[in-house]
C-alpha positions as CSV (number, residue, x, y, z in Angstrom):
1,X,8.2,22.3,38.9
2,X,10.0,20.3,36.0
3,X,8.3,18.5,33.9
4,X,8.6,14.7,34.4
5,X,8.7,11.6,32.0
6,X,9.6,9.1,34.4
7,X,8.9,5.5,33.7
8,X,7.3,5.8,29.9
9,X,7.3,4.1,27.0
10,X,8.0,6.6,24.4
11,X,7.8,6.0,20.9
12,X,9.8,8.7,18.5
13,X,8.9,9.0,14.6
14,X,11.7,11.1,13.4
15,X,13.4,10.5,10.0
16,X,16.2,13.2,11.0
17,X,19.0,11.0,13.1
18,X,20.9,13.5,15.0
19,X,17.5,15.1,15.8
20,X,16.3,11.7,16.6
21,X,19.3,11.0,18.9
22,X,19.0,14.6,20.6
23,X,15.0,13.9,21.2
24,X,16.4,10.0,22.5
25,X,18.5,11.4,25.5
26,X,16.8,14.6,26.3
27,X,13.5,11.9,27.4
28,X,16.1,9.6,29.1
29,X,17.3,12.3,31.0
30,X,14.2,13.2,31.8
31,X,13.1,9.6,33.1
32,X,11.3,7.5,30.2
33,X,11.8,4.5,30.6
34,X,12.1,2.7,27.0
35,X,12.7,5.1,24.2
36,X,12.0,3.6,20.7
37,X,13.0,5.4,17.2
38,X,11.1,4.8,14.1
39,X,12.5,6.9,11.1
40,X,10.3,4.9,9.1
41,X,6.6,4.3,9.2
42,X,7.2,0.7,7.8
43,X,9.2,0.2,11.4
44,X,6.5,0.4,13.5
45,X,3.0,0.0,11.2
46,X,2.8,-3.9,11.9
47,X,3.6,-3.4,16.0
48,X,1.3,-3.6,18.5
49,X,1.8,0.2,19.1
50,X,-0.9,0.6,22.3
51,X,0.7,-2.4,24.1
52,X,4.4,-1.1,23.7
53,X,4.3,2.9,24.1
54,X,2.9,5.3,26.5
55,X,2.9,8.9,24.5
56,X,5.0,9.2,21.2
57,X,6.4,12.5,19.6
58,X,5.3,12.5,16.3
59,X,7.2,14.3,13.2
60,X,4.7,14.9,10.7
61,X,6.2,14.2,7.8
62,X,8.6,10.6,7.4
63,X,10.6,10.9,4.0
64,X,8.3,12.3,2.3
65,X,5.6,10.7,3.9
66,X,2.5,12.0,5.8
67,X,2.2,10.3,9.9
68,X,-1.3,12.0,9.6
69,X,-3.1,8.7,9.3
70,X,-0.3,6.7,11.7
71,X,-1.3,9.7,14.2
72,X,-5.2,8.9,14.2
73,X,-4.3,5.3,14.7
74,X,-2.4,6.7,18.0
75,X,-5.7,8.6,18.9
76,X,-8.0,5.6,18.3
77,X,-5.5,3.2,20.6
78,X,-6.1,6.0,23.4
79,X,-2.3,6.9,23.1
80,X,-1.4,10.7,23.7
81,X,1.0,12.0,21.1
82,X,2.3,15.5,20.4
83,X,3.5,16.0,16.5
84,X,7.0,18.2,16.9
85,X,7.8,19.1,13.2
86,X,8.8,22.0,11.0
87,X,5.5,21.6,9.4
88,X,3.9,24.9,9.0
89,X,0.5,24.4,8.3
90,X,-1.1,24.6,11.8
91,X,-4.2,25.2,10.9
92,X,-5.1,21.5,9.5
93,X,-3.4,19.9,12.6
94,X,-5.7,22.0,15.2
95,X,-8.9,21.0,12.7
96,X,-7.9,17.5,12.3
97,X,-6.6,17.2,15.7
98,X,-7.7,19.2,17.9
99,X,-6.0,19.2,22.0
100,X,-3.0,17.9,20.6
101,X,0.1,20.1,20.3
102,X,2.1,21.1,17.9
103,X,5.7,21.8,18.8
104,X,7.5,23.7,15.7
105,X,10.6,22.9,15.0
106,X,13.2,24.5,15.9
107,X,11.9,24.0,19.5
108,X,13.4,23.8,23.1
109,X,13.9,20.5,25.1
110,X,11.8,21.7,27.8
111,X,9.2,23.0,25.5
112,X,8.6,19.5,23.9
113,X,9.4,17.8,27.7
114,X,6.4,19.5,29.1
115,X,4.2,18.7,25.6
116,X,4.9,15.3,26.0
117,X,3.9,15.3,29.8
118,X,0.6,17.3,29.6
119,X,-0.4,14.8,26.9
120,X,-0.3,12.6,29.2
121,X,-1.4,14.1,32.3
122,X,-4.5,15.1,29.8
123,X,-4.9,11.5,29.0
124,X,-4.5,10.1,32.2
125,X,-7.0,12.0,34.2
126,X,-9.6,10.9,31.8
């Protein structure tokens, strides 16, 4: 069966464009909604993140910059997030976060598709 993102809200932190673009329609075409880039932490810090987004697909670093911090703001608003980076260091992620997923970069579509949509089957059934 084939992963589905119909009808979210998905916020993308990506400081790359053309991988931000490519991440932009692969989540239309599969369903979201409203798809929202931020290549810049400034973008989005001051937005009421919770009320606007469903899930979000999180690059770990933003020009330099660690999301660490923007990510446990997305975990205490009860928003499911996946980080999809070339960020190495796995071990940190699974001890600071542990349950969410780490896509490495270079991924496939459907590999960060189906990341997105288990985070939020996972938070859903809660």
């Amino acid at each position: 069966m084939r992963a589905s993102l119909d009808g979210l809200r998905i916020l993308i932190l990506e400081d790359e464009f053309l991988i931000a673009m490519d991440i932009e329609q692969l989540c239309r075409d599969y369903g979201a909604l409203n798809v929202v880039i931020a290549r810049d932490l400034t973008e989005i810090e001051q937005q009421d993140v919770a009320a606007q987004f469903d899930v979000a697909i999180v690059d770990l670093m933003l020009s330099g910059v660690s999301t660490l911090q923007f990510a446990s703001r997305l975990r205490e608003a009860g928003i499911p997030f996946v980080f999809a980076s070339g960020y190495s260091d796995t071990d940190e992620i699974k001890k600071s976060f542990p349950g969410v997923r780490l896509v490495t970069k270079p991924y496939s579509g459907d590999d960060l598709v189906e990341a997105v949509a288990a985070a939020c089957r996972r938070t859903h059934l809660r």
